[in-house]
C-alpha positions in Angstrom: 75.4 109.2 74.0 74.2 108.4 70.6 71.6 104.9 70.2 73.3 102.1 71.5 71.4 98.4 71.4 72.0 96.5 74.5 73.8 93.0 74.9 72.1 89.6 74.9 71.0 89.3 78.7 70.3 86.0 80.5 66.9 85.8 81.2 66.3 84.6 84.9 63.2 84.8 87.2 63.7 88.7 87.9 63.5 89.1 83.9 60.5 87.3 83.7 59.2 89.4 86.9 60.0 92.4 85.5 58.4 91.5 81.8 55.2 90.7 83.3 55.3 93.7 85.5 56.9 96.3 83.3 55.0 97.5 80.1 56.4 100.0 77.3 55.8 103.0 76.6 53.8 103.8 80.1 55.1 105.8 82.4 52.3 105.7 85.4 53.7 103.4 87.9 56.9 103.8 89.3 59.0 100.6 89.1 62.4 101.8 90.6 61.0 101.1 93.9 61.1 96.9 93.1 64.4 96.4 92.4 66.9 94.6 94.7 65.8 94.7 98.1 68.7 94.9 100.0 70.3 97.8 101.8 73.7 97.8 100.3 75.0 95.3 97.2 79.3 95.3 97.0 81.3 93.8 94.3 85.1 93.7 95.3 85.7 92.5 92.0 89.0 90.7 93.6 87.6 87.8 91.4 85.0 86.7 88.8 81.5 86.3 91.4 79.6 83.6 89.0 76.6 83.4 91.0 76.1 87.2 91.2 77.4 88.4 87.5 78.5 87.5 84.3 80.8 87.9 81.6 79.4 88.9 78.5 80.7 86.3 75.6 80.3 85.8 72.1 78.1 88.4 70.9 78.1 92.1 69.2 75.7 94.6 69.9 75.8 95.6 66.3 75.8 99.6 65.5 78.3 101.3 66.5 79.4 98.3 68.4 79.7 96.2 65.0 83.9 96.2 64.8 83.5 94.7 68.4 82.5 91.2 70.3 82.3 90.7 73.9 84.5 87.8 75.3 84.8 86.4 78.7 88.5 86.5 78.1 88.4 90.4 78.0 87.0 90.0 81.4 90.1 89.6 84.0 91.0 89.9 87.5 94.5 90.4 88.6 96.3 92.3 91.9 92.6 93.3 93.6 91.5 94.7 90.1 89.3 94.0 87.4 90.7 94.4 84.3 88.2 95.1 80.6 90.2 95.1 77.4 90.1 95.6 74.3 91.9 92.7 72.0 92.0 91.5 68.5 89.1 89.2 68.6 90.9 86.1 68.8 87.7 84.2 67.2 87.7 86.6 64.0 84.3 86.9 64.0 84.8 91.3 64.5 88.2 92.8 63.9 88.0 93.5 67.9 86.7 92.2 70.8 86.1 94.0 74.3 85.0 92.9 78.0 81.9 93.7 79.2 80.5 92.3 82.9 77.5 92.7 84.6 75.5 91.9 87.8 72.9 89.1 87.4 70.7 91.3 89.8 68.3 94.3 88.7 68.6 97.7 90.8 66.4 100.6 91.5 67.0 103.9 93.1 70.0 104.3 95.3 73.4 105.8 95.0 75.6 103.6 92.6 79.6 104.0 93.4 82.6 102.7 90.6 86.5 103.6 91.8 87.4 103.2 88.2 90.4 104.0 86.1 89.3 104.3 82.5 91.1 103.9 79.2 93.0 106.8 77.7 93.2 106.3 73.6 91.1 108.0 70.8 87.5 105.9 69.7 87.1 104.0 72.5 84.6 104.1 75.7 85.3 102.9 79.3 81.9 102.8 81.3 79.8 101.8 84.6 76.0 102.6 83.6 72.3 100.7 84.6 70.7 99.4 81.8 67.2 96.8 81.3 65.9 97.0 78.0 63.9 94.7 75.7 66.4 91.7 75.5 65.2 91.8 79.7 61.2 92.1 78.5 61.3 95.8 79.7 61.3 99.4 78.2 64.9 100.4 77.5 66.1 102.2 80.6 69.4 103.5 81.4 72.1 105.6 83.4 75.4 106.2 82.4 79.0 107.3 83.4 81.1 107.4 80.4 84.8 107.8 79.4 85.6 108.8 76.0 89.3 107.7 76.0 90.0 111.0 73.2 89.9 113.2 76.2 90.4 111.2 79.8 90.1 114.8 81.8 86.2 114.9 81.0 84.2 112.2 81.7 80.3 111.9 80.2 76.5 111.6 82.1 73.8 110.7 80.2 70.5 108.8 80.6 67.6 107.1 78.5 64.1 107.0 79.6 62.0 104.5 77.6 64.4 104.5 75.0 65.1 108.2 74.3 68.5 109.8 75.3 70.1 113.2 74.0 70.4 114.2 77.6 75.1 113.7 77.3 76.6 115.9 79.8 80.5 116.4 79.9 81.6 117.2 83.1 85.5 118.8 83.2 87.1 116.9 86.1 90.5 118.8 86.3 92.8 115.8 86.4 93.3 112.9 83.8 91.0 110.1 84.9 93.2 107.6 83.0 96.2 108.2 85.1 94.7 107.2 89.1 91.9 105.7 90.6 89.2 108.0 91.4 85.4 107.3 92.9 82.4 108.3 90.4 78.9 107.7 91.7 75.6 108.6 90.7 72.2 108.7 93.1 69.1 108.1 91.2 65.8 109.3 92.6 61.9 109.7 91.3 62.6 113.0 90.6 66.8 113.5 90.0 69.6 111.9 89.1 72.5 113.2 90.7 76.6 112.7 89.5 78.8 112.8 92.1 83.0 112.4 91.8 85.3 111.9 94.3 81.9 112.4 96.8 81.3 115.9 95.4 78.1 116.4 93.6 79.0 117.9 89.7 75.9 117.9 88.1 72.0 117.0 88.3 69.0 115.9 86.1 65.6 116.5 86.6 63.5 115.8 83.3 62.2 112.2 82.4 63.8 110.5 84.6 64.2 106.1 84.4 62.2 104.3 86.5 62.3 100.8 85.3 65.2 98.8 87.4 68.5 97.9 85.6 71.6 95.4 86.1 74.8 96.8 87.0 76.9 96.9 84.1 80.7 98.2 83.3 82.6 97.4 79.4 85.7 98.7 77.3 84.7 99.0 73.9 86.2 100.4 70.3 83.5 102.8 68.5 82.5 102.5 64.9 81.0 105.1 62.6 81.0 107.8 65.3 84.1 109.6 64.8 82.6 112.9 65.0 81.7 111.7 69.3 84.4 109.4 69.4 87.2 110.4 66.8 88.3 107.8 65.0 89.8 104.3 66.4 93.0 103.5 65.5 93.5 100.3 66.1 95.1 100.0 68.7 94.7 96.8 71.4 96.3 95.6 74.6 94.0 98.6 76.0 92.6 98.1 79.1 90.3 100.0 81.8 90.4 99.1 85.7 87.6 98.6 88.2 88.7 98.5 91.5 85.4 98.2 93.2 81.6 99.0 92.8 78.4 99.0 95.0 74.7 99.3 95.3 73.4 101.5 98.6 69.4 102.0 98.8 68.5 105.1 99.2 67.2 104.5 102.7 70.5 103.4 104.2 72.1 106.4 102.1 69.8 108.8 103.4 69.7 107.6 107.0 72.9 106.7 107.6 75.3 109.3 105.8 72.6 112.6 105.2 71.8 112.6 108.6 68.1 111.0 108.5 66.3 110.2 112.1 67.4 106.8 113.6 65.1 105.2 116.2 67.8 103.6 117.3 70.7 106.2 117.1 71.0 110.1 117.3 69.6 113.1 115.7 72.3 112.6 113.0 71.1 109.4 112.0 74.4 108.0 113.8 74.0 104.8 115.2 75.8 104.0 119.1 77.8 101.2 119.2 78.0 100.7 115.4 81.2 100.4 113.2 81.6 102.8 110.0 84.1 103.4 107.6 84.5 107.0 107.3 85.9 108.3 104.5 86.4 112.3 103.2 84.2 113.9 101.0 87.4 115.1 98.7 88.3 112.0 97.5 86.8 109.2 99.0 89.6 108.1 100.7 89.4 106.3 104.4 90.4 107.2 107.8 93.2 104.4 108.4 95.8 103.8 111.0 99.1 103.8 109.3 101.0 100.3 109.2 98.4 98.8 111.0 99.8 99.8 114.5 98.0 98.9 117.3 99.9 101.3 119.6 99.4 104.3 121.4 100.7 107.2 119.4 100.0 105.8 116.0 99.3 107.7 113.4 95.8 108.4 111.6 96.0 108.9 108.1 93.9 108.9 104.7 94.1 105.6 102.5 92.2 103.8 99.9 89.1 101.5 100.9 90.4 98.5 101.6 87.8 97.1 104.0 90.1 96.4 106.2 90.1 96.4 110.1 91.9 99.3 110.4 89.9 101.6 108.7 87.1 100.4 111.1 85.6 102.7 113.5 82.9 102.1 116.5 80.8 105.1 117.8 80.7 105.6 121.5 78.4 108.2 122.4 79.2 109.7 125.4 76.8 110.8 128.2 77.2 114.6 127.2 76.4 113.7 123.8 79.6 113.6 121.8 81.2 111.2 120.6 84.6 108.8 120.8 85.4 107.7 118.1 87.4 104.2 118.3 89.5 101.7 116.1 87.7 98.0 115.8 91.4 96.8 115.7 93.8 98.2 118.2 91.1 99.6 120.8 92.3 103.0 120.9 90.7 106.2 119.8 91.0 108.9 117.9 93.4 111.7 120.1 94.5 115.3 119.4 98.4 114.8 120.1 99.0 116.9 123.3 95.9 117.7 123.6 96.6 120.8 121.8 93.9 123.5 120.6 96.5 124.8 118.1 95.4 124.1 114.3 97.7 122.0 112.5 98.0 119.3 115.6 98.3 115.6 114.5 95.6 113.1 115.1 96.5 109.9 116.6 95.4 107.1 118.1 95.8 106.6 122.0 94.1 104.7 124.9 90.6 106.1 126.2 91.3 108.8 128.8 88.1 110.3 129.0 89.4 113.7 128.4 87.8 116.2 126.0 90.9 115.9 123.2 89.3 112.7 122.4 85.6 113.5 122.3 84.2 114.6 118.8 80.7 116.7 118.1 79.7 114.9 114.6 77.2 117.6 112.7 75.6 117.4 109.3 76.4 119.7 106.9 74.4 119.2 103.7 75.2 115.4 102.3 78.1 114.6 104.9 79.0 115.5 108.4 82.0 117.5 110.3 83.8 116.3 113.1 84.8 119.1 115.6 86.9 118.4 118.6 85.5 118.9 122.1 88.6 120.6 123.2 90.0 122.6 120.4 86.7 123.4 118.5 88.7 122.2 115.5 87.9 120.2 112.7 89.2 116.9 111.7 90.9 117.7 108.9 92.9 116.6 105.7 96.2 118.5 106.1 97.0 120.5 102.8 93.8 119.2 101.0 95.1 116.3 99.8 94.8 113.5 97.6 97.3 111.1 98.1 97.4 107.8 100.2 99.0 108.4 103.8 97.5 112.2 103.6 98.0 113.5 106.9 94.9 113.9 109.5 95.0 116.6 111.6 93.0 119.5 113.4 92.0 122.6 111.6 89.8 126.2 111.8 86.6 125.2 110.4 85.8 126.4 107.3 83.5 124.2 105.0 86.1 122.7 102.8 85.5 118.9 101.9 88.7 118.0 103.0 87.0 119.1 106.4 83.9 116.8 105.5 83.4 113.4 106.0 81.3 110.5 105.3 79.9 107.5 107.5 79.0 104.2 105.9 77.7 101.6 108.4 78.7 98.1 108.6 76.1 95.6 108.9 
């Protein structure tokens, strides 16, 4: 992305920490490490959270922001959804305005997640990025996932590192962002920063990587004077780009509780007995969910949007043979190969615990997520016909590595 100043940012204690801790242009200690110190950070962004973000208001970032104000009226929240726009600004003070929001908190390495819906129209940017800069009494660091609304199937990575960028990466996705909600992520490391969408990992950096810790930070924004990135804006409002939620995950609980990292307390997978996951498919993020919230035997197990919801809750038993049943925090039941059948293409289900083998699972690492083979069948649980939508059937299938066959676990505390 081309130079961008930053927004006015309120300057709180972790500012000042950072100010006094943080000096430009050196690069010898690694200050990623003392960001927030939590395990996992969600924003639901059902509502406006005062006392963990803001809404930017009142200001321009001047550049090629300088057609453009942020105001807290941009900033909405309506059916579960946030909602950035881009308006007339009602205050005259720019021909535009847009809506900008970030988290009051500052965040080092981890893997950041957005399920974001950005904002198809030519000379305009949709966004979910880090950023700390001097306005916060640091160097100007920052990581970036980027929508240029001229062409909604790409979407762009870039970084700074003490204030120098030029590292833009267009990524083709092979489905028009603008039209559904998809996942985007991106895990930053001391060494890497790695994009991931829909759970699949697209593209990696390795050169000059940040390491000063940032706020969280999404906006909708027109572009000025940058027609040859953007193409020119045309003026049009009422635009608007949807955030239907984002989180924070340290790289510890990423590492140890979806790669697979030792567990004192849990298996050689990292697993943890007894605990309740989500677990949701490396192809598109979506959840393992009991279909109209049935509590009965024969129910069916399906794919859905997180909701964080009950019934997309599931409690590992490990078993005394070392597999595992896998079963629902809400009805009680577990997850059951209909029939008990060894036959690919056989429905999953939920059923009362049995003991028998249909309903044990062998949970394995493969690379960043895990497959889940049936005891009986040898079979993989599996997304039937690879794919994407809400109430996707779940069934078994041959193993064969696809990420419809791969699955991720994400703990609840």
């Amino acid at each position: 992305m081309l130079k961008k100043k930053m927004s006015k940012a309120v300057k709180g204690l972790a500012a000042m920490i950072l100010a006094a801790a943080c000096i430009a242009n050196t690069g010898v200690t690694v200050y990623a490490a003392n960001g927030y110190r939590g395990d996992y950070y969600g924003l639901d962004l059902d509502y406006h959270e005062s006392a963990r973000c803001e809404k930017a208001d009142g200001w321009s970032n001047g550049d090629m922001f300088r057609n453009c104000t942020w105001r807290a009226g941009n900033v909405n929240f309506n059916n579960g959804k946030m909602q950035l726009s881009i308006t007339h600004d009602p205050y005259g003070k720019t021909p535009y305005a847009g809506g900008e929001y970030r988290t009051n908190e500052y965040f080092g390495y981890g893997r950041y997640d957005v399920r974001m819906k950005p904002i198809k129209n030519d000379g305009v940017v949709s966004s979910f990025f880090t950023y700390t800069g001097p306005s916060d009494g640091t160097r100007w660091d920052e990581i970036d996932i980027e929508f240029l609304g001229k062409n909604t199937t790409q979407v762009q990575f870039n970084y700074y590192t003490n204030g120098v960028g030029n590292h833009e990466y267009l990524y083709n996705l092979g489905f028009d962002a603008s039209q559904s909600f998809h996942t985007y992520s991106f895990i930053w490391e001391q060494n890497k920063i790695t994009w991931c969408v829909d759970g699949k990992a697209v593209y990696t950096a390795t050169k000059d990587i940040p390491i000063t810790p940032g706020k969280i930070m999404m906006n909708a924004w027109p572009g000025v004077g940058v027609d040859s990135w953007l193409k020119p804006y045309n003026g049009r409002t009422g635009l608007v780009a949807e955030y239907d939620w984002a989180s924070y995950t340290s790289l510890s609980k990423y590492y140890g509780s979806i790669q697979g990292g030792s567990s004192s307390s849990g298996s050689e997978s990292g697993l943890v007995n007894g605990k309740t996951y989500f677990i949701n498919s490396k192809l598109n993020s979506k959840c393992l969910d009991i279909a109209y919230w049935s509590k009965d035997a024969g129910a069916n197990i399906q794919q859905w949007d997180y909701l964080n919801q009950a019934n997309q809750q599931w409690i590992l038993e490990q078993q005394s043979n070392g597999y595992y049943v896998i079963k629902s925090a809400y009805s009680g039941k577990v997850l059951d190969v209909a029939w008990a059948s060894k036959s690919s293409g056989a429905n999953i289900q939920q059923w009362d615990k049995n003991g028998g083998a249909q309903q044990q699972w062998k949970i394995e690492p493969v690379g960043d997520a895990f497959r889940i083979i049936n005891v009986n069948s040898g079979k993989a649980l599996d997304i039937a016909g690879g794919s994407w939508e809400n109430s996707g059937n779940i069934q078994q299938w041959d193993y064969y590595g696809g990420s419809n066959q791969l699955w991720y676990f994400t703990k609840l505390k």
